[in-house]
Legacy VTK file of the C-alpha trace (Angstrom):
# vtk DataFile Version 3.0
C-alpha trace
ASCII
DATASET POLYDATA
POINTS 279 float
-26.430 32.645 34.029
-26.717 31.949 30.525
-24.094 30.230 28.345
-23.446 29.343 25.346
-22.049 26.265 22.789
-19.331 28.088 20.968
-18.543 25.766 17.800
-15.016 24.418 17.409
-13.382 25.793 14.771
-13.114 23.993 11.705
-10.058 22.661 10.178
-7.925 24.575 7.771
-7.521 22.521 4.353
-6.297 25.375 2.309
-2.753 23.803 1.944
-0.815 25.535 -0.361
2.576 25.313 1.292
4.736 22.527 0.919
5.127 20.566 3.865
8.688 19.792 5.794
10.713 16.916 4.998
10.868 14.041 7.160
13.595 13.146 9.387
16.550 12.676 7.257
17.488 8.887 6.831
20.526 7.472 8.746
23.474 6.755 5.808
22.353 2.800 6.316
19.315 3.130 4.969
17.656 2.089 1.231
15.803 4.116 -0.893
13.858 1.329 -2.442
11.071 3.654 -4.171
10.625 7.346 -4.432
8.147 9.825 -6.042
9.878 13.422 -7.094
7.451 16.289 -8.119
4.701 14.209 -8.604
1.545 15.215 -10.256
-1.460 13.204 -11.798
-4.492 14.024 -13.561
-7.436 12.677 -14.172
-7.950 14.256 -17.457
-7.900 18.246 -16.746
-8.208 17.194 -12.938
-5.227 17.334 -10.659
-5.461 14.832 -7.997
-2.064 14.957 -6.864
-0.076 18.122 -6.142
3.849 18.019 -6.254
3.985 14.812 -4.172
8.158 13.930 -2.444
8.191 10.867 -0.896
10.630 8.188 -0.087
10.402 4.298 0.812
12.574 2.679 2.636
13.466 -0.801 2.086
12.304 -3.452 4.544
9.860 -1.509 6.210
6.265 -0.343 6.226
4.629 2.931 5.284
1.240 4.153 5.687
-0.797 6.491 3.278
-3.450 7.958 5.557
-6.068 10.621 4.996
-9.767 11.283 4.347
-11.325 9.687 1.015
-10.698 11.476 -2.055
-7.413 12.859 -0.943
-4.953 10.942 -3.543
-3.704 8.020 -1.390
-4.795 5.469 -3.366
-4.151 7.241 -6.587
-0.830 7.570 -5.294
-0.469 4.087 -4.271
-1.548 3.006 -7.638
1.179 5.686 -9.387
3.995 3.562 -8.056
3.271 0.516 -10.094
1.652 2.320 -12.802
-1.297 0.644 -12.507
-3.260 4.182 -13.249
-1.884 3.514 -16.730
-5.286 1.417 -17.480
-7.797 4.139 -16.874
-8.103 6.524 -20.036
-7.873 10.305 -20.226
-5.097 10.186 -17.087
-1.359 11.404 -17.294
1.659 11.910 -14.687
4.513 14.417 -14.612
7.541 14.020 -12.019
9.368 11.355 -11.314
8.698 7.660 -9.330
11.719 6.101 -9.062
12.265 2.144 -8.037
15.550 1.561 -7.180
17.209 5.039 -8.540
15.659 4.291 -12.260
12.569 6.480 -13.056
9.284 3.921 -13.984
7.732 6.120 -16.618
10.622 6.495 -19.129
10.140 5.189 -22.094
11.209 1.581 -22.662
10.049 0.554 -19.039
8.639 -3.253 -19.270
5.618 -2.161 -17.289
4.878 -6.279 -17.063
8.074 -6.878 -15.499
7.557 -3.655 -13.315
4.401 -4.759 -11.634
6.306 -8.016 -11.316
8.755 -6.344 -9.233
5.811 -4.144 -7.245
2.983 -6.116 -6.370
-0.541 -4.898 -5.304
-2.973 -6.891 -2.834
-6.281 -4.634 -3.669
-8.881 -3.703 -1.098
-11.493 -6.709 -2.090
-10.266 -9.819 -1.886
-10.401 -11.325 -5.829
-9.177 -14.810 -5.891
-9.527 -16.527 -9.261
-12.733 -19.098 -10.317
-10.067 -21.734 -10.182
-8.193 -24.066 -6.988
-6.548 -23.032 -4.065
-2.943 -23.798 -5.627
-3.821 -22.653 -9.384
-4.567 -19.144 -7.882
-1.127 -19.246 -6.458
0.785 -20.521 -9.210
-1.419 -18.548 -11.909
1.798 -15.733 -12.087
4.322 -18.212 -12.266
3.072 -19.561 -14.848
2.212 -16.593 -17.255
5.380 -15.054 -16.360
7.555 -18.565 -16.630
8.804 -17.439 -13.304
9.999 -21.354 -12.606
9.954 -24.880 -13.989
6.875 -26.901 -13.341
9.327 -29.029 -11.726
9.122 -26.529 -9.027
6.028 -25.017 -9.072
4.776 -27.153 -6.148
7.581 -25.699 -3.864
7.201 -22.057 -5.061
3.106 -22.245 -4.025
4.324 -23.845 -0.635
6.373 -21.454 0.272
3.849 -18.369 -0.952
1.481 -19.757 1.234
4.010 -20.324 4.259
4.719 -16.674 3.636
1.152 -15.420 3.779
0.457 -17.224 6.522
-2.084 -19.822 5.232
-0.588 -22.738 4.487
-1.289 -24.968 7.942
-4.876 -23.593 7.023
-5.153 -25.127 3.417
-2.656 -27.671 2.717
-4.675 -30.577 2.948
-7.080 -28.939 0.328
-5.133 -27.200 -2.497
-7.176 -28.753 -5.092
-10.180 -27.160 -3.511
-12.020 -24.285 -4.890
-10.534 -20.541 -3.683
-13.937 -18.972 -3.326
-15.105 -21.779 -0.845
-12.213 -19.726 1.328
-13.045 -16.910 4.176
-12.995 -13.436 3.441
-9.718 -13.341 5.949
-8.302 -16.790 4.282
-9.121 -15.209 0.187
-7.328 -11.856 1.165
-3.965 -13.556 2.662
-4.085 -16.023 -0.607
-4.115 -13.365 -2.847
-0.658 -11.997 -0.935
0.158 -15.404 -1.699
-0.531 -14.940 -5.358
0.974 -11.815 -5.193
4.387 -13.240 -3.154
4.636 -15.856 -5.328
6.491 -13.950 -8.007
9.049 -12.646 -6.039
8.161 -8.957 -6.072
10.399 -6.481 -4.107
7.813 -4.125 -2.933
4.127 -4.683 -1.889
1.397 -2.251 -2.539
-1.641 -2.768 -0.222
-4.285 -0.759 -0.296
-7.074 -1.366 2.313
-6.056 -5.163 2.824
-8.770 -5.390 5.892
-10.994 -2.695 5.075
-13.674 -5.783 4.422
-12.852 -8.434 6.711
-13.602 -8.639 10.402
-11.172 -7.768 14.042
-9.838 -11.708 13.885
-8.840 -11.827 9.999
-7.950 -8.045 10.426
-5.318 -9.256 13.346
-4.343 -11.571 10.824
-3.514 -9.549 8.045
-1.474 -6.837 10.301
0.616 -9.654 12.039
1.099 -10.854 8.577
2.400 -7.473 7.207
4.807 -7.419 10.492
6.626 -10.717 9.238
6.207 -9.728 5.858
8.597 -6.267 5.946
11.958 -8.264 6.659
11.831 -9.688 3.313
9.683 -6.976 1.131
9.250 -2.942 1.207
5.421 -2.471 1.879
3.300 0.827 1.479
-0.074 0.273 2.476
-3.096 2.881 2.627
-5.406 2.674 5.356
-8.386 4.252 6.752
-7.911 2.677 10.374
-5.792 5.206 12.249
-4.721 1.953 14.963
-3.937 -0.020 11.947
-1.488 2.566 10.818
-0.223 2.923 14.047
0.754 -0.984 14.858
1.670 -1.927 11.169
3.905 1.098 10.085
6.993 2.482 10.398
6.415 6.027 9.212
2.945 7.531 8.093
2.462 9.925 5.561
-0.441 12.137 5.481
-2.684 13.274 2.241
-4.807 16.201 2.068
-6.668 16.753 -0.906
-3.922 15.376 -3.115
-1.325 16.928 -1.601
1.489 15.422 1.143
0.938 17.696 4.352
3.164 15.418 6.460
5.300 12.451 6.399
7.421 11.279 9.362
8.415 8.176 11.401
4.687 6.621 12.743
5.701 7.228 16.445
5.787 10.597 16.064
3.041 11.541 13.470
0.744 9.849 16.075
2.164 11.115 19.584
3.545 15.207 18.238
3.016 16.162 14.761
4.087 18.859 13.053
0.871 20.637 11.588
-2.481 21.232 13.357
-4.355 19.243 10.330
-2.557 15.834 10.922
-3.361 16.413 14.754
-6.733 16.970 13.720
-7.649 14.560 11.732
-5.576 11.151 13.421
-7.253 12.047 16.800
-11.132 12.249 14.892
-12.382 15.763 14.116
-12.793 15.690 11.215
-12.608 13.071 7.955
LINES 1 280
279 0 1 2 3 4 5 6 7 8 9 10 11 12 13 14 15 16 17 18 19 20 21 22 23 24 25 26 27 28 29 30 31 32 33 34 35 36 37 38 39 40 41 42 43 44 45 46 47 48 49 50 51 52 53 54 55 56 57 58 59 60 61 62 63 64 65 66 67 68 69 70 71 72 73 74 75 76 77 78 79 80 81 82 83 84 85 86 87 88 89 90 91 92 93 94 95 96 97 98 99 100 101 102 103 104 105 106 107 108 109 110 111 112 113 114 115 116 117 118 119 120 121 122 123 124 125 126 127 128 129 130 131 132 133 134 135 136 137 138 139 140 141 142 143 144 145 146 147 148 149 150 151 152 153 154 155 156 157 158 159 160 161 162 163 164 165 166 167 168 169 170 171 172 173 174 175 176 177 178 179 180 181 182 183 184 185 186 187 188 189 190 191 192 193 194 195 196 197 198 199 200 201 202 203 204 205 206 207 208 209 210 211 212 213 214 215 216 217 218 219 220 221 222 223 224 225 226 227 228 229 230 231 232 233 234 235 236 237 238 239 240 241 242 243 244 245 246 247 248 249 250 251 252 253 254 255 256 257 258 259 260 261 262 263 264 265 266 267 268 269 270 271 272 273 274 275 276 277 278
């Protein structure tokens, strides 16, 4: 008897709908960021399509999806750190703490003071171990050089590096690892006291041990800071976050607590692409 290979079928990425809202949040919890409507452009090119999407405080939430789907774009909207590339604009609302970031009048220094971003490369400073961690305190007169030394100590007790380099702060920061430069730039980024920390890719470059590092370190890290992180590494998502929410070629098909985006989700696409068919 003859048979045949019958193809799978392919996915269906014609989203035009919008997708369901999450669970609704017990009365307990904090809002600490939210994006209403949003839209971006790259010039005349829409990247993101009517994007909803709250953060809760203290926890972590994961921006997954295949490349070029608006993640990171997204990720990027929420400190306005798109405002540097030319030709781009934003309509809707991102709101930190109930107060919409791109009115007018917004101290856009002071914003990315209060939402910090650890970028996908490592990029320590050409300067010491402890000048790379003080470096915002000290162009943002966060604290008195009195106390600068304690501020650094305890940025680097938060990242998780300070047993590693405390005999050697007056070393140079690019003699660090790959694993050691990415957790002192959290440092660097701690050290100012931000409320919420953007992360996008954090261990896209180092290998499994630093990786382990970095995700135990994001654990610890949620009790004191609201994280959103975007990630390519569907276990990653799973054993850092608390909900997921899933981009399709700039648009949100679904966002939900982690557990069950990754065990029964709601549309056929997320199923599709978290268990590897496609992206």
């Amino acid at each position: 008897m003859i048979t045949t290979e019958v193809e799978p079928p392919k996915p269906d990425i014609g989203i035009e709908r919008r997708p369901e809202p999450p669970a609704p949040e017990t009365p307990e919890t904090v809002i600490r960021m939210e994006a209403r409507s949003l839209d971006f452009f790259y010039g005349e090119a829409q990247a993101l399509h009517g994007i909803n999407l709250q953060i809760p405080e203290n926890s972590v939430t994961a921006l997954i999806g295949p490349s070029g789907c608006g993640k990171s774009t997204f990720l990027r909207c929420l400190n306005r750190m798109n405002d540097i590339i030319p030709g781009t604009s934003v309509e809707g609302d991102v709101l930190l703490d109930g107060t919409d970031i791109y009115t007018g009048g917004v101290d856009v220094v002071e914003l990315r003071r209060r939402v910090g971003m650890v970028f996908q490369k490592s990029n320590p400073f050409p300067k010491s171990i402890f000048e790379n961690v003080a470096y915002g305190l000290r162009i943002n007169q966060v604290v008195r050089r009195s106390q600068m030394a304690e501020r650094v100590g305890k940025s680097l007790r938060e990242a998780a590096l300070w047993d590693e380099v405390k005999d050697r702060l007056d070393d140079p920061a690019m003699g660090l690892s790959g694993g050691q430069q990415q957790r002192l730039c959290i440092a660097r980024a701690l050290a100012v006291d931000p409320e919420v920390l953007l992360m996008d890719e954090p261990a896209s470059a180092l290998d499994p041990i630093a990786t382990q590092k970095v995700e135990e370190l994001i654990y610890h890290l949620k009790t004191s800071y609201t994280i959103a992180i975007v990630t390519h590494n569907m276990q990653q998502a799973a054993r850092v976050s608390d909900r997921t929410a899933f981009f399709m070629m700039g648009r949100l098909v679904e966002y939900d607590r982690t557990d069950k985006i990754f065990t029964n989700p709601g549309e056929k696409i997320t199923e599709d692409y978290i268990t590897g068919r496609f992206g």
